[in-house]
BAVEX-94274 format. One record per residue: x, y, z of N, C-alpha, C in turn; chain. Coordinates in nm, 2 decimals. Layout:
X,Y,Z,X,Y,Z,X,Y,Z,A
...
This chain:
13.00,9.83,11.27,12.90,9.81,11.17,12.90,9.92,11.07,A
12.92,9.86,10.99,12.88,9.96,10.84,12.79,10.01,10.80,A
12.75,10.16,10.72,12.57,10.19,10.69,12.57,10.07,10.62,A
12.62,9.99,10.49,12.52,9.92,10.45,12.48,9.81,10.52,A
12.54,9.76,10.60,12.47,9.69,10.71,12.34,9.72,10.83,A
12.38,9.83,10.83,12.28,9.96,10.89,12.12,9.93,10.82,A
12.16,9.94,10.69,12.07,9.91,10.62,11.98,9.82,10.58,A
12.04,9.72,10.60,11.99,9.61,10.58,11.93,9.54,10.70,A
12.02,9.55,10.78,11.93,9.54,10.92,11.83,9.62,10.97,A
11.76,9.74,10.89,11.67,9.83,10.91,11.58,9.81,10.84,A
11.59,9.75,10.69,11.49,9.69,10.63,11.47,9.52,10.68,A
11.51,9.46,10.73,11.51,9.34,10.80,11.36,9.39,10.89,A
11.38,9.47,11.00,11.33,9.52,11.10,11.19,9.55,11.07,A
11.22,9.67,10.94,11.05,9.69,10.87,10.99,9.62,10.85,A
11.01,9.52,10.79,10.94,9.40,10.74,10.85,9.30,10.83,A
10.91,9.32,10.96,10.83,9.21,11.09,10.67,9.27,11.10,A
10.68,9.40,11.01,10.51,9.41,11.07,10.41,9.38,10.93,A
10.53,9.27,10.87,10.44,9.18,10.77,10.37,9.07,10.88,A
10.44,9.00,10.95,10.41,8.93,11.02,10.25,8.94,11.11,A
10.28,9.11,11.17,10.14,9.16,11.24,10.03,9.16,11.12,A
10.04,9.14,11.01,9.96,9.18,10.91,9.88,9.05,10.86,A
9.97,8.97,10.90,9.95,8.82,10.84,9.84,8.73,10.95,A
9.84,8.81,11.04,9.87,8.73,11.18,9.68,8.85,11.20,A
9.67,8.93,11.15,9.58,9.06,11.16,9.46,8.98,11.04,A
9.48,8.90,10.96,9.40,8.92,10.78,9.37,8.80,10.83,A
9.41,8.73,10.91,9.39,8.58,10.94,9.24,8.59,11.05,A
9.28,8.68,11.14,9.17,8.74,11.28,9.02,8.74,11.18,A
9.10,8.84,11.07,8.96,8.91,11.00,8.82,8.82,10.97,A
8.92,8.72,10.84,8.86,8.63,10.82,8.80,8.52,10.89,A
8.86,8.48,10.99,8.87,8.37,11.07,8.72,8.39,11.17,A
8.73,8.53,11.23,8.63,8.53,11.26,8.49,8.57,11.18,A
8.52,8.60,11.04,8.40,8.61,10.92,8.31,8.50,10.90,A
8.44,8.41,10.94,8.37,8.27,10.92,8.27,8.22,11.03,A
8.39,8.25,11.14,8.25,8.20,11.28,8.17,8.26,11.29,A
8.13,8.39,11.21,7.98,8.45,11.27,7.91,8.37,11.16,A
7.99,8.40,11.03,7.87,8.34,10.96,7.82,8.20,10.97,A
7.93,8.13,11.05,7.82,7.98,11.09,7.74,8.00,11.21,A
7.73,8.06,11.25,7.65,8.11,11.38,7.52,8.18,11.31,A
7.54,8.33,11.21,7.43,8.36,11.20,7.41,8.40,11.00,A
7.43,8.34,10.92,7.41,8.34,10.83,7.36,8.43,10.75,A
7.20,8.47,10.80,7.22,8.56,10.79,7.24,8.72,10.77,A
7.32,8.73,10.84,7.40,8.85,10.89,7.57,8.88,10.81,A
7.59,8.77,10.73,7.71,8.76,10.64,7.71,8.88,10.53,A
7.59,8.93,10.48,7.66,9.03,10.34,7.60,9.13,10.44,A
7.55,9.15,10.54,7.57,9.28,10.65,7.72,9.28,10.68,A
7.81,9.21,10.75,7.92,9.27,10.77,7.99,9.20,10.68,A
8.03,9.18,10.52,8.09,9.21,10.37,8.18,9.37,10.43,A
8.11,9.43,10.43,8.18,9.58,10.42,8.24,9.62,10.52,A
8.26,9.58,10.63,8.31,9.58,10.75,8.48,9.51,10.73,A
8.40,9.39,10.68,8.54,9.29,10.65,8.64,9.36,10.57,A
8.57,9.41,10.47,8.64,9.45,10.32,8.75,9.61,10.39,A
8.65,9.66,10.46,8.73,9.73,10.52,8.81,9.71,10.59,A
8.83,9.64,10.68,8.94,9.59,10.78,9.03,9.53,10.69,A
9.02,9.44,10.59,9.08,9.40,10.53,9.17,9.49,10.44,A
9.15,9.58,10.36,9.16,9.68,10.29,9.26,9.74,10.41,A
9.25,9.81,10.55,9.29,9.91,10.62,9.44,9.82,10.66,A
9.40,9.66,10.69,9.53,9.62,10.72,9.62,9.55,10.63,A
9.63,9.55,10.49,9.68,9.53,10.39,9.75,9.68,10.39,A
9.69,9.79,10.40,9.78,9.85,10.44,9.89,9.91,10.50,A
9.89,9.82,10.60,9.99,9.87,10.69,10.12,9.77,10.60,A
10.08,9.67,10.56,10.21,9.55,10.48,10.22,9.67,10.34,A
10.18,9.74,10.27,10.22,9.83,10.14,10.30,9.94,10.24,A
10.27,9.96,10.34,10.36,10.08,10.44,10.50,10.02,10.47,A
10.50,9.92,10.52,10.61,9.84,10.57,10.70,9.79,10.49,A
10.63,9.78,10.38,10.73,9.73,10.24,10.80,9.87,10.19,A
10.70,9.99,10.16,10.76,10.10,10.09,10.90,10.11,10.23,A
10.87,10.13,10.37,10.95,10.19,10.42,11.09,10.07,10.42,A
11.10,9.94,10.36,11.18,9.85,10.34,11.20,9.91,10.17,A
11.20,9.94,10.12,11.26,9.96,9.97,11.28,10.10,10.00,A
11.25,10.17,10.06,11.31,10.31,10.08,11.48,10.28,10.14,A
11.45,10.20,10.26,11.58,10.17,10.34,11.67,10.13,10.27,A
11.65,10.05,10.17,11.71,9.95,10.06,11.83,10.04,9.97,A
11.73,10.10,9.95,11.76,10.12,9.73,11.81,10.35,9.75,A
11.74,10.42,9.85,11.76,10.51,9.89,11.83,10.61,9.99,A
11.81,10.55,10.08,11.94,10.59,10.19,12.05,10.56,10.18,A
C-alpha cells in the first residue's frame, strides 16, 4: 500500500465520526421534542441546553472534517 492510499484511507476513517454526530444531533432534538410534549412549559428553559449540546456536537463533525482535509490536501 502506497502513502497516497495511506491517505485516503485515513481520511475515509476520520470522517465515520460524522456518523456519531449525526446519530448525536438527532438524540438532541428527538428528545427536545418529547419533553416538550410532556411538559410545555419547560421548552424555552432548556432552548439553551439544546443550543448547547447542539453547538458542542457540531463540533466534533468541523473537527473530523478539518482532520480529513488535513489528511487529504497536507500530508
Amino acid at each position: 500500500m502506497g502513502p497516497e492510499a495511506a491517505k485516503l484511507i485515513g481520511a475515509g476513517l476520520a470522517t465515520i465520526a460524522l456518523a456519531g454526530v449525526g446519530i448525536g444531533i438527532g438524540n438532541i432534538f428527538g428528545n427536545l421534542i418529547a419533553g416538550g410534549l410532556r411538559n410545555p412549559a419547560a421548552v424555552p428553559k432548556m432552548m439553551g441546553n439544546v443550543f448547547l449540546g447542539f453547538a458542542l456536537t457540531e463540533a466534533i463533525a468541523l473537527f473530523a472534517l478539518v482532520i480529513a482535509m488535513l489528511l487529504l490536501f497536507v500530508f
